[in-house]
N, C-alpha and C positions, 0 to 999 in steps of 0.2 A: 465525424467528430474529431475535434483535434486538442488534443492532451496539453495540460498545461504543465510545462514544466521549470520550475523554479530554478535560478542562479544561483548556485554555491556562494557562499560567502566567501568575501576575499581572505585570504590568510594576511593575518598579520605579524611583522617580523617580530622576531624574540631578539630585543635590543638588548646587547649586555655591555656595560662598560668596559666590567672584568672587579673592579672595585666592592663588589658585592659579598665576594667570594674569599676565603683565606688569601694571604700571598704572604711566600716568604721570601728570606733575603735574596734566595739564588731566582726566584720568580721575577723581582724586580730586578736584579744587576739584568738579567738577559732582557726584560722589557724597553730598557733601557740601551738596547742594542751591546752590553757587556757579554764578556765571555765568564764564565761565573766563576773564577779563579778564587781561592783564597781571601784575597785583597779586595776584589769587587763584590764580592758578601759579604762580610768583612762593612766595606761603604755603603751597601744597600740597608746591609742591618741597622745600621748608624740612623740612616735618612728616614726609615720605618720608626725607629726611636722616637727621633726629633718630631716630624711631619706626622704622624701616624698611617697608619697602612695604607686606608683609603683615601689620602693626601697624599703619599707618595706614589703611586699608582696613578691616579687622575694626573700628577705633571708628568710623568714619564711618559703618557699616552696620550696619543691627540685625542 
């Protein structure tokens, strides 16, 4: 007799944007490829203002 044995199911990926999740200023200056100095938090903060989180986020990241 020969056993039947069933296929795992494929796993599927845990797509995350990042946008989902809090981010704050120094999260986006370095998303951004910044170094998170004063000044570039500072501008992150600003652009999080303006755009809102998950808008600044989404253009910062491909």
């Amino acid at each position: 007799m020969s056993e039947h044995t069933e296929e795992p199911e494929p796993r599927r990926p845990n797509l995350r944007t990042g946008s989902e999740t809090p981010i704050d200023p120094e999260d986006l200056a370095m998303a951004e490829g910044r170094d998170p100095t004063p000044e570039n938090i500072e501008r992150a903060r600003r652009r999080i203002e303006r755009l809102g989180a998950r808008e600044a986020v989404d253009r910062a990241t491909p």
